[in-house]
ChimeraX commands (.cxc) that place a marker at each C-alpha (Angstrom):
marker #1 position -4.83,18.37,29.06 radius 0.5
marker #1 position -1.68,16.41,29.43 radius 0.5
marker #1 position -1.96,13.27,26.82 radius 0.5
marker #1 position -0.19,9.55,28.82 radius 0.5
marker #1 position 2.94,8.22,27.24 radius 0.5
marker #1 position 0.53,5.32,25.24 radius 0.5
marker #1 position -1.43,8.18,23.84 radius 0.5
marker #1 position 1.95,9.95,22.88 radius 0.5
marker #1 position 3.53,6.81,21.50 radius 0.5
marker #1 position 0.49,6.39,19.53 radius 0.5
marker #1 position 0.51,9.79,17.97 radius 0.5
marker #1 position 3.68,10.22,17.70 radius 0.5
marker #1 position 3.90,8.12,14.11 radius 0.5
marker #1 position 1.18,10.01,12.30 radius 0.5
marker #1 position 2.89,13.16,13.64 radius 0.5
marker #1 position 5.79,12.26,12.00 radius 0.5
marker #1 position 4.35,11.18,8.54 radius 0.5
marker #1 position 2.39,14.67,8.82 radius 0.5
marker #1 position 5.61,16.32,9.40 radius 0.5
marker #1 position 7.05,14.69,6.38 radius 0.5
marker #1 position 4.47,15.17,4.10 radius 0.5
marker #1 position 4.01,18.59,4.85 radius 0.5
marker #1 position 8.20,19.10,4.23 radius 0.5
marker #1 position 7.61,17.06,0.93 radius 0.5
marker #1 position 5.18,19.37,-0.03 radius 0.5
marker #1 position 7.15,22.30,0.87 radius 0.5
marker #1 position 10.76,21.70,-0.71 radius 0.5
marker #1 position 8.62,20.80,-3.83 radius 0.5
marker #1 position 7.02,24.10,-4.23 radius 0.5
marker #1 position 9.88,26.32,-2.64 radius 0.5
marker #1 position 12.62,24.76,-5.26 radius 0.5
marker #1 position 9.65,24.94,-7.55 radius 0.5
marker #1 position 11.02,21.27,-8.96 radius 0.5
marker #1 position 8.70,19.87,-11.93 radius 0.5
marker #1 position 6.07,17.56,-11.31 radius 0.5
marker #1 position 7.66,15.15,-13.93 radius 0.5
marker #1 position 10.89,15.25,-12.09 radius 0.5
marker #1 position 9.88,15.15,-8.54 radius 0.5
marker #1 position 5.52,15.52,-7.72 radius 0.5
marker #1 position 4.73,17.25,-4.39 radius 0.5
marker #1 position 2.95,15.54,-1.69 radius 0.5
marker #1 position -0.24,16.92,-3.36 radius 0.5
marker #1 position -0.04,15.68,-7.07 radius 0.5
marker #1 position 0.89,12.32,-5.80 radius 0.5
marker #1 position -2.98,12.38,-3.55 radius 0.5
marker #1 position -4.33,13.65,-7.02 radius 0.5
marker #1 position -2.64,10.49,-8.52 radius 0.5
marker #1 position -3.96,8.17,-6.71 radius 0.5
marker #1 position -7.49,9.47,-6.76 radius 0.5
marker #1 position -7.24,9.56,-10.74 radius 0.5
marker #1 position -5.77,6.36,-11.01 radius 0.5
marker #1 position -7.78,4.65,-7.92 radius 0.5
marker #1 position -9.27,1.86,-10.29 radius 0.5
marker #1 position -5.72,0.90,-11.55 radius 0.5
marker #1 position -3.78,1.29,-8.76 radius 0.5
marker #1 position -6.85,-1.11,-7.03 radius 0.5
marker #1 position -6.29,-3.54,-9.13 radius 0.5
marker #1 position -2.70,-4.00,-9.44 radius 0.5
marker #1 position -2.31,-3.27,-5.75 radius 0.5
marker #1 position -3.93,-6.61,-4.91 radius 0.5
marker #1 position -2.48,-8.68,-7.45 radius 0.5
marker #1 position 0.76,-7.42,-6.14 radius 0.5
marker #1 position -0.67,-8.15,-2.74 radius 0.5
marker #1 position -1.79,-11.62,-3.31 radius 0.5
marker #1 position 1.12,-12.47,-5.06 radius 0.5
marker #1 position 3.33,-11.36,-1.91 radius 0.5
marker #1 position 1.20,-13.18,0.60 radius 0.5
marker #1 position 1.69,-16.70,-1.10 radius 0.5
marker #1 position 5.48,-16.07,-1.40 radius 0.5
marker #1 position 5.41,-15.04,1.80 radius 0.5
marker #1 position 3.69,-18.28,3.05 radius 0.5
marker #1 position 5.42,-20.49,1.36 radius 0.5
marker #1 position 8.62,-18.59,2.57 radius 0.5
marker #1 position 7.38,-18.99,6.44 radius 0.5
marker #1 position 6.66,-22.37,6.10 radius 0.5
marker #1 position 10.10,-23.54,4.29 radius 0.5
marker #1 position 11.72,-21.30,6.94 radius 0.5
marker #1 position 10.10,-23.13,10.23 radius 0.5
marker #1 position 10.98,-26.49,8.71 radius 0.5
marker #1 position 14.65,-26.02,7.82 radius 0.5
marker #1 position 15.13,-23.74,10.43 radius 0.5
marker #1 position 13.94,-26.81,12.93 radius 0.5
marker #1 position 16.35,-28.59,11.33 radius 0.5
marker #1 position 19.64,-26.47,11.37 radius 0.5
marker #1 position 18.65,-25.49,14.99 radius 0.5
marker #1 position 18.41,-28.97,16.25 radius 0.5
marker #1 position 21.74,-30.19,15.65 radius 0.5
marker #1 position 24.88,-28.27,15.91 radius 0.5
marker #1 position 26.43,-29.97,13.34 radius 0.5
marker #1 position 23.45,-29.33,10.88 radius 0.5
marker #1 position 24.15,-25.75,12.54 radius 0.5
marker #1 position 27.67,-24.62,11.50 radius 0.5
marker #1 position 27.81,-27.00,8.19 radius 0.5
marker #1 position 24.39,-25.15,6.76 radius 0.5
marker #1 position 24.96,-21.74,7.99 radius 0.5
marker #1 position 27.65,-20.21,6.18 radius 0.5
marker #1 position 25.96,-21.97,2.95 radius 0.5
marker #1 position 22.08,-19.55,3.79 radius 0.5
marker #1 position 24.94,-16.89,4.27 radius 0.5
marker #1 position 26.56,-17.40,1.12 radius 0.5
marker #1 position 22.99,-17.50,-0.56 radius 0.5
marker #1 position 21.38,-14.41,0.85 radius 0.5
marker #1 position 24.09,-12.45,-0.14 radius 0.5
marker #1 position 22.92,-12.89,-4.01 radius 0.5
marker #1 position 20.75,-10.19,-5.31 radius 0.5
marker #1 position 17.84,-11.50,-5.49 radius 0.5
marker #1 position 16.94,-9.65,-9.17 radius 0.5
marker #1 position 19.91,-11.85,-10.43 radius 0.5
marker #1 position 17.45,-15.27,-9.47 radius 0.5
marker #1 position 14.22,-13.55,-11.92 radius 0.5
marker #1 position 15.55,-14.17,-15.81 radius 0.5
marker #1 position 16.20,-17.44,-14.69 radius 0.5
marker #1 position 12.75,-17.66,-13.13 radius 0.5
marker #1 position 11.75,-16.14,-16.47 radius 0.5
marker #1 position 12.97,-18.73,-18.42 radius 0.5
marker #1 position 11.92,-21.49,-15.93 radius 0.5
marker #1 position 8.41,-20.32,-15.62 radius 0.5
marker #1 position 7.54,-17.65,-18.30 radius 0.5
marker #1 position 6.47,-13.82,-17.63 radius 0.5
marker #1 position 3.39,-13.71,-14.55 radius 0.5
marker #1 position 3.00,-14.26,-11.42 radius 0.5
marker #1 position 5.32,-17.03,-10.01 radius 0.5
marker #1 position 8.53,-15.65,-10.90 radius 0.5
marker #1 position 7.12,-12.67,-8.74 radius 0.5
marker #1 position 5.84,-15.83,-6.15 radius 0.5
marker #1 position 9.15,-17.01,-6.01 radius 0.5
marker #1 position 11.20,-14.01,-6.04 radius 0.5
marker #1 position 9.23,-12.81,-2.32 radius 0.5
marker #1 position 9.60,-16.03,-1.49 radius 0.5
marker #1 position 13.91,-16.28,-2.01 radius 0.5
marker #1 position 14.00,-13.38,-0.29 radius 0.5
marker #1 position 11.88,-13.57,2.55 radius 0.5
marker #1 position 12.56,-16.90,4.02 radius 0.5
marker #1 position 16.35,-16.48,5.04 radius 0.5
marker #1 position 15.39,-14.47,7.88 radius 0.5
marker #1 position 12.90,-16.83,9.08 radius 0.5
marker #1 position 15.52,-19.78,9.06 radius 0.5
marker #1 position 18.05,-17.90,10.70 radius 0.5
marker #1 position 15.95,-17.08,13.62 radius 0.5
marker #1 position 14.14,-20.05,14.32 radius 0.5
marker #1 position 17.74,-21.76,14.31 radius 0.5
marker #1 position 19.56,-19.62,16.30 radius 0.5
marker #1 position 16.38,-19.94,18.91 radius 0.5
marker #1 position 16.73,-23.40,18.88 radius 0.5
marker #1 position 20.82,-23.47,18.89 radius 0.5
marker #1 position 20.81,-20.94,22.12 radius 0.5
marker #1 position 18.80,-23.24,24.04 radius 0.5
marker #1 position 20.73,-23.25,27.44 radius 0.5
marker #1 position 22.97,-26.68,28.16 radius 0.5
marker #1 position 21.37,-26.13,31.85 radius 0.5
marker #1 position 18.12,-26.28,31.00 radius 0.5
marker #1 position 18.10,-29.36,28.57 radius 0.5
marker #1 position 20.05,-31.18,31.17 radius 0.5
marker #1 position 17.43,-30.99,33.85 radius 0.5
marker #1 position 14.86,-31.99,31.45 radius 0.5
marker #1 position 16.57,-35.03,30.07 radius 0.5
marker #1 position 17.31,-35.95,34.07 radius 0.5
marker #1 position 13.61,-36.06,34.33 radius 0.5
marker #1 position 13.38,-38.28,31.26 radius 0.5
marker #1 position 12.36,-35.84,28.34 radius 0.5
marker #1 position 13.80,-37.05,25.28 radius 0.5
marker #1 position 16.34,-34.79,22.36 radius 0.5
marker #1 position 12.47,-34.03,20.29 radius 0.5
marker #1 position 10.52,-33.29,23.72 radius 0.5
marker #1 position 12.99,-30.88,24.38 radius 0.5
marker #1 position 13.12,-29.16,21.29 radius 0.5
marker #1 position 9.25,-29.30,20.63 radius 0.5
marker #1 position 8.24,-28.22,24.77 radius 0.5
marker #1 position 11.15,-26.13,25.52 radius 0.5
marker #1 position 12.65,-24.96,22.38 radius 0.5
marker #1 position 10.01,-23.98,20.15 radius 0.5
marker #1 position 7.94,-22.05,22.09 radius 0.5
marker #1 position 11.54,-20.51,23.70 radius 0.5
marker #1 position 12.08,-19.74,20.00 radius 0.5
marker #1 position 8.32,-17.88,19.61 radius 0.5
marker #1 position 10.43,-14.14,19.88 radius 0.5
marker #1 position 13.36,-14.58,17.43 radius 0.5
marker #1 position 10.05,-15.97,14.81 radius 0.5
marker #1 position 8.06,-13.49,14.97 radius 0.5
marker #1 position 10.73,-10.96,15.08 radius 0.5
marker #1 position 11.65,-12.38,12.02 radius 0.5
marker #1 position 7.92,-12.02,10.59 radius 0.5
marker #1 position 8.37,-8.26,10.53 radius 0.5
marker #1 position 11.42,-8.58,8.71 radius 0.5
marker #1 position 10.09,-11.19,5.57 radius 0.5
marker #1 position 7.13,-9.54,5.09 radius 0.5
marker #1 position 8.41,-6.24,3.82 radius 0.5
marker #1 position 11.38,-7.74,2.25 radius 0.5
marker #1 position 8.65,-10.45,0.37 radius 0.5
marker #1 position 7.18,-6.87,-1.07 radius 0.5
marker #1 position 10.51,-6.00,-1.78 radius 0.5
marker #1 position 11.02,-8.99,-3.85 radius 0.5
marker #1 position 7.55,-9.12,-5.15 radius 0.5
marker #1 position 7.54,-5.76,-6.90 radius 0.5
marker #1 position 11.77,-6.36,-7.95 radius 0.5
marker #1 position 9.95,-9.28,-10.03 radius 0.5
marker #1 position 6.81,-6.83,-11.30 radius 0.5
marker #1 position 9.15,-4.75,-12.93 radius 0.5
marker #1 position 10.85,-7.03,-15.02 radius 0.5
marker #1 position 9.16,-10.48,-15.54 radius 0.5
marker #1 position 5.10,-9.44,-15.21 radius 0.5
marker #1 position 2.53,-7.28,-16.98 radius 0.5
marker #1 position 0.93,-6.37,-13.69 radius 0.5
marker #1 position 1.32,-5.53,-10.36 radius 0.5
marker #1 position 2.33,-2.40,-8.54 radius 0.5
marker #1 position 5.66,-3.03,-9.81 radius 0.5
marker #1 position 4.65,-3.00,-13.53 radius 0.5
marker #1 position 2.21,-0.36,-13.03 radius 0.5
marker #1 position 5.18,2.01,-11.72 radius 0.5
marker #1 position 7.39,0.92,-14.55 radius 0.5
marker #1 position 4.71,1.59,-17.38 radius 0.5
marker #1 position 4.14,5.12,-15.71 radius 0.5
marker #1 position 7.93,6.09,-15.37 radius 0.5
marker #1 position 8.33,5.61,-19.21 radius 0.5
marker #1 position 5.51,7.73,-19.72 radius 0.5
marker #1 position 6.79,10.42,-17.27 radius 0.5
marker #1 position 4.33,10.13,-14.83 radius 0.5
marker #1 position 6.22,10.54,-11.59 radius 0.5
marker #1 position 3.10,11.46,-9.72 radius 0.5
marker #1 position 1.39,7.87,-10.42 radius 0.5
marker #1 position 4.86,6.03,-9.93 radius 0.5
marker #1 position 5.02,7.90,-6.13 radius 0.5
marker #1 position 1.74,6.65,-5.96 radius 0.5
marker #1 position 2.35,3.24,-6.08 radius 0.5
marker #1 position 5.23,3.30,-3.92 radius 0.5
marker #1 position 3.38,4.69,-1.51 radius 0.5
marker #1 position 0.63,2.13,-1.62 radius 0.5
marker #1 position 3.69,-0.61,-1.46 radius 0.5
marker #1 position 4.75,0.80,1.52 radius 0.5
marker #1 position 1.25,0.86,3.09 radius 0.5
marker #1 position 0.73,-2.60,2.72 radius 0.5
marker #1 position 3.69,-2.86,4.03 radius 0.5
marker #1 position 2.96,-0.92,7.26 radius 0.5
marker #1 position 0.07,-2.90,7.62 radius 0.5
marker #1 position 1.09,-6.25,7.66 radius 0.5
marker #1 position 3.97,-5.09,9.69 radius 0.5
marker #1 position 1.77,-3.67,12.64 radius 0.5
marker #1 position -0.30,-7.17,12.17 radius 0.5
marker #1 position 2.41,-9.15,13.09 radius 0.5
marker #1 position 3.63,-6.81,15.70 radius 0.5
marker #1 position 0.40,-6.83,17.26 radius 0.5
marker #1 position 0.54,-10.78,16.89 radius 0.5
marker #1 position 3.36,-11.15,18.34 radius 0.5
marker #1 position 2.45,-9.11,21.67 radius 0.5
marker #1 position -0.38,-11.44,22.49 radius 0.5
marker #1 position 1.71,-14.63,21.59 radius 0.5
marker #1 position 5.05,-13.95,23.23 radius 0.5
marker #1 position 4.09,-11.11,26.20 radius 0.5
marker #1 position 5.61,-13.36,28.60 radius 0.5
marker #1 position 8.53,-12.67,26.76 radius 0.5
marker #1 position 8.81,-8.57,27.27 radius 0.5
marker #1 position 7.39,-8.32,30.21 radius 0.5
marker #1 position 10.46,-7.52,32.20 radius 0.5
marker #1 position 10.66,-4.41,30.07 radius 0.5
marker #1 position 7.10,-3.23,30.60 radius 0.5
marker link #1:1,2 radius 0.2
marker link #1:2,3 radius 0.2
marker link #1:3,4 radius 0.2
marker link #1:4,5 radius 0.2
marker link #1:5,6 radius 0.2
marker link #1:6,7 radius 0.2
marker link #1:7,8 radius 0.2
marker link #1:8,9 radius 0.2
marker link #1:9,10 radius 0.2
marker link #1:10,11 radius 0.2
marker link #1:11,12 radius 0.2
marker link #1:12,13 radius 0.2
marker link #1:13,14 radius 0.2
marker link #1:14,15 radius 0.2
marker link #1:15,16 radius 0.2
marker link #1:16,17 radius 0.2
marker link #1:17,18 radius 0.2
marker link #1:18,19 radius 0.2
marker link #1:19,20 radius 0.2
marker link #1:20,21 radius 0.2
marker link #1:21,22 radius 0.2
marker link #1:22,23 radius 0.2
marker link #1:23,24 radius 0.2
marker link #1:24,25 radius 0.2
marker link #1:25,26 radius 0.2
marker link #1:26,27 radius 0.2
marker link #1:27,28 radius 0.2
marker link #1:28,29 radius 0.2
marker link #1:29,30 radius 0.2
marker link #1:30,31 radius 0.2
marker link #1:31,32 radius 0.2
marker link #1:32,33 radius 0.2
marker link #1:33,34 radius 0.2
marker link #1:34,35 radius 0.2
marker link #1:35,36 radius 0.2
marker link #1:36,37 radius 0.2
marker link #1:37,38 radius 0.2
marker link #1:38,39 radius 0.2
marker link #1:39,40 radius 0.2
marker link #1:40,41 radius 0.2
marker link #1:41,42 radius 0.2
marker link #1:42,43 radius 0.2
marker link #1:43,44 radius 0.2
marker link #1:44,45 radius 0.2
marker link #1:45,46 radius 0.2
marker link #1:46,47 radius 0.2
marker link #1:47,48 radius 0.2
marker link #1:48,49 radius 0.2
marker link #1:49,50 radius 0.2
marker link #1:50,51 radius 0.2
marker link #1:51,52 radius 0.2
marker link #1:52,53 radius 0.2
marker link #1:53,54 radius 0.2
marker link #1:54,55 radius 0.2
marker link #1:55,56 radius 0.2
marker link #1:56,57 radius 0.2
marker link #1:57,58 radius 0.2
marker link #1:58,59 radius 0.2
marker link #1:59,60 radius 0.2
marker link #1:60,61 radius 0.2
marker link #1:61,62 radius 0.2
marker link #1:62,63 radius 0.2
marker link #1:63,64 radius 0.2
marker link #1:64,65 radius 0.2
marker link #1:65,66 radius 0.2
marker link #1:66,67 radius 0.2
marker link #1:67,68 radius 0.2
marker link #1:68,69 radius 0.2
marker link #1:69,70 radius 0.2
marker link #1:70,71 radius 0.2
marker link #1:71,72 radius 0.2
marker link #1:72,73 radius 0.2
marker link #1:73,74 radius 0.2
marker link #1:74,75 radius 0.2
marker link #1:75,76 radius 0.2
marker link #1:76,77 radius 0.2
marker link #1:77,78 radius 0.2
marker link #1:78,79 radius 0.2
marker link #1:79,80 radius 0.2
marker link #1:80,81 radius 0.2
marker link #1:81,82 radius 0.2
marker link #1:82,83 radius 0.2
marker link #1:83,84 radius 0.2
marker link #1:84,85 radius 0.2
marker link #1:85,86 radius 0.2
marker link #1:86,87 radius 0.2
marker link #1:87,88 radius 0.2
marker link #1:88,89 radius 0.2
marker link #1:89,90 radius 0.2
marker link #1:90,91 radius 0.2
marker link #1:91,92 radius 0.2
marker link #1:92,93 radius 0.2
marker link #1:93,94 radius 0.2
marker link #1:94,95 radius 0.2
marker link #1:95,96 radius 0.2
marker link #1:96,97 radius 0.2
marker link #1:97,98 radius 0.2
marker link #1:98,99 radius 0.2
marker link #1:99,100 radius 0.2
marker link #1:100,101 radius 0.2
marker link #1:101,102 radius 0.2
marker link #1:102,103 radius 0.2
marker link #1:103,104 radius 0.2
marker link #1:104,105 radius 0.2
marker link #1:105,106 radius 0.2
marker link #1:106,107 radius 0.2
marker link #1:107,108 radius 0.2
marker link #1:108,109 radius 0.2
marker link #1:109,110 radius 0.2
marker link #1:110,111 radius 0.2
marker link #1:111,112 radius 0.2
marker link #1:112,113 radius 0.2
marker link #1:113,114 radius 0.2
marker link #1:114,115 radius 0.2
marker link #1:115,116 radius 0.2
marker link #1:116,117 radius 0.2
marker link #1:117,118 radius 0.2
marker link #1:118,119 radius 0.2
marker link #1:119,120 radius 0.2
marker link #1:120,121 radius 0.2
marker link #1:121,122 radius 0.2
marker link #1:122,123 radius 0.2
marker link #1:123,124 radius 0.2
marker link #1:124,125 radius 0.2
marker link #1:125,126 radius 0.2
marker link #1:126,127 radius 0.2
marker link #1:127,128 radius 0.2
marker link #1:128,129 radius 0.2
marker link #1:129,130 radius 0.2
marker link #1:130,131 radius 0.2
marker link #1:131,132 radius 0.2
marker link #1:132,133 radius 0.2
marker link #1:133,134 radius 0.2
marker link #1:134,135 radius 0.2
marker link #1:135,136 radius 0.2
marker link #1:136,137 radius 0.2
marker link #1:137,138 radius 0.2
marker link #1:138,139 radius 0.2
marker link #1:139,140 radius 0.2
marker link #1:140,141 radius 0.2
marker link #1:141,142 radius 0.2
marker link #1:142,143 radius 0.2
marker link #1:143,144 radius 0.2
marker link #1:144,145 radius 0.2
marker link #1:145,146 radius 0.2
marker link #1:146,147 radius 0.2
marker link #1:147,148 radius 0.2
marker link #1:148,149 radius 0.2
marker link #1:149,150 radius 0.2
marker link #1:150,151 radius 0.2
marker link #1:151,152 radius 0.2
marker link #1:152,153 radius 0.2
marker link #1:153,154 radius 0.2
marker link #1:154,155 radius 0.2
marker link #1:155,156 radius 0.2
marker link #1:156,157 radius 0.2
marker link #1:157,158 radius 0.2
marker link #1:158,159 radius 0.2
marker link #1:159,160 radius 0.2
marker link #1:160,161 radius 0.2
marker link #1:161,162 radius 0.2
marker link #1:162,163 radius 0.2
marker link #1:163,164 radius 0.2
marker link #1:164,165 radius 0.2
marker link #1:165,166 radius 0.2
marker link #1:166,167 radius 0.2
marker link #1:167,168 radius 0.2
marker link #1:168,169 radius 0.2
marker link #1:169,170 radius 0.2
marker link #1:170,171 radius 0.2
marker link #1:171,172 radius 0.2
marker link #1:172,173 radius 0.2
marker link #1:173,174 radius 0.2
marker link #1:174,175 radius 0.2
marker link #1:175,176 radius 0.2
marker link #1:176,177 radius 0.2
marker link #1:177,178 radius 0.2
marker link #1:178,179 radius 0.2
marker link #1:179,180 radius 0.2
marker link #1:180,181 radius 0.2
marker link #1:181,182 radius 0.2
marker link #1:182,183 radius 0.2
marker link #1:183,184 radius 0.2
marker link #1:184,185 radius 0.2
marker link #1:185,186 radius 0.2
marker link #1:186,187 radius 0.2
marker link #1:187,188 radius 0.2
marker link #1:188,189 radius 0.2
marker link #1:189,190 radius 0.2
marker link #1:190,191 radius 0.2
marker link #1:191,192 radius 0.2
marker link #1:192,193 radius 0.2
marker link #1:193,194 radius 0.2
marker link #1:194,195 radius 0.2
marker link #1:195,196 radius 0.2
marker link #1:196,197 radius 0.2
marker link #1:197,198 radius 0.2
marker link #1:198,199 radius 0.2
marker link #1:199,200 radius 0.2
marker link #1:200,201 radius 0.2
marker link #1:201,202 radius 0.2
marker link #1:202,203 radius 0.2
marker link #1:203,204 radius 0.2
marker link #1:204,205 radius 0.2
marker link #1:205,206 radius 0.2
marker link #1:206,207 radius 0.2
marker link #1:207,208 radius 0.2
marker link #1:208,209 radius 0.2
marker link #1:209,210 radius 0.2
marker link #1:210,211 radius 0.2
marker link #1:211,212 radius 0.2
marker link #1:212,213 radius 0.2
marker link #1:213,214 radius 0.2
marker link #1:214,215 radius 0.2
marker link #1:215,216 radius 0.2
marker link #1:216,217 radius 0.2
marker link #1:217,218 radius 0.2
marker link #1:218,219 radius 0.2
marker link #1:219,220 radius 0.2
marker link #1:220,221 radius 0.2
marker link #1:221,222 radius 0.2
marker link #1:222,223 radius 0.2
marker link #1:223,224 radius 0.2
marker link #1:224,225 radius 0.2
marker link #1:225,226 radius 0.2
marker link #1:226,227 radius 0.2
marker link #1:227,228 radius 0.2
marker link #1:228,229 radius 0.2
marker link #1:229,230 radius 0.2
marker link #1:230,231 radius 0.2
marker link #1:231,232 radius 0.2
marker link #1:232,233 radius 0.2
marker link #1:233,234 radius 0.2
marker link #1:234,235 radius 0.2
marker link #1:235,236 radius 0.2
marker link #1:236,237 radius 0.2
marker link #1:237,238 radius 0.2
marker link #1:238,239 radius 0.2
marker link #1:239,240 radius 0.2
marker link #1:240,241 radius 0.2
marker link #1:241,242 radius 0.2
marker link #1:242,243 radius 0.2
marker link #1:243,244 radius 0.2
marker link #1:244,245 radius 0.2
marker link #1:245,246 radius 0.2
marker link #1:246,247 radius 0.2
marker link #1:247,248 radius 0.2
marker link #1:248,249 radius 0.2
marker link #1:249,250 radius 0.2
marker link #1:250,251 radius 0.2
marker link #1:251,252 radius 0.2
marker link #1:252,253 radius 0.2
marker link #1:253,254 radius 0.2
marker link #1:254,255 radius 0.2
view
């Protein structure tokens, strides 16, 4: 039975993690590399059955804590990048200044957060959130920016104003570059989330993976990056899958 491209594109990315887990699995025991050095495939499934209570619980504080940077890193992002992508001169005055910005590591922002706002979770809030909302601005602006001089001059001939053009034509022209940029923030908000677990929190996947690697437990630290990168998965596919049914009318010409 020959399987239809969908049910071969569908397959084709658990085929691949089997692949890889199975190579894992098989360098570790061929090079016969210690456990505490580099854990097989198989001791880190052992770890996270063991550990399944802890790894529970600082998985969702670590997910919690992502999500609220995450939202707070959408909503600045919409807002200022309505802004910047309204006016052109907003446009080339505050883009090489989000340039200059992203380009800091974001680790270098959490003793300051530290200091600020003490060892827990908002320094880990605010970390995902520094990291996660550039992308958002810089799409939703350049959306906006792109917006072709033909089409905004037959809409102001029929009488729309500078805001019903942005908010009717722009916006929703912009839906693509946003939710493009969705996929991006969210893993980089983990990214910064977990940055800020190891150094500024006494929980989280983050500190759990710290507190195991001084203890030599590579299996458990594998562990939780594999549950980061899960989560991450996940909330990636959700907003892929979001942003098929919002902007289809935008890929249909390559269906």
């Amino acid at each position: 039975m020959q399987l239809s491209e969908k049910s071969r594109q569908r397959i084709a990315p658990w085929a691949a993690v089997v692949i890889l887990v199975m190579i894992w699995e098989a360098t570790v025991r061929l090079l016969d590399v210690p456990e505490f050095i580099f854990p097989g495939a198989w001791a880190t499934a052992q770890a996270l059955v063991t550990f399944a209570g802890p790894i529970g619980v600082h998985s969702w504080q670590t997910f919690w804590t992502t999500m609220v940077g995450f939202g707070i890193g959408v909503v600045v992002g919409l807002v200022l990048g309505f802004i910047i992508g309204s006016s052109k001169f907003l446009y080339h005055a505050c883009y090489p200044l989000l340039v200059g910005f992203n380009a800091i590591p974001k680790v270098a922002f959490v003793p300051i957060l530290v200091v600020w706002f003490g060892i827990g979770s908002v320094p880990a809030i605010l970390t995902a959130f520094l990291i996660c909302f550039f992308p958002i601005v810089v799409n939703v602006a350049t959306g906006l920016a792109t917006l072709e001089p033909e089409l905004e001059d037959v809409l102001r001939v029929l009488g729309a104003k500078r805001l019903d053009v942005l908010l009717k034509v722009g916006l929703p022209r912009s839906l693509p570059y946003f939710f493009a940029s969705l996929k991006v923030a969210i893993t980089l908000a983990f990214v910064g989330t977990v940055v800020s677990e190891t150094v500024a929190s006494n929980q989280g996947i983050g500190y759990l993976m710290m507190s195991a690697g001084s203890q030599m437990r590579m299996a458990l630290v594998f562990a939780g990056l594999i549950v980061i990168s899960a989560m991450a998965m996940v909330m990636y596919e959700l907003f892929a899958q979001l942003e098929k049914r919002m902007t289809a009318w935008a890929h249909r010409g390559q269906r």
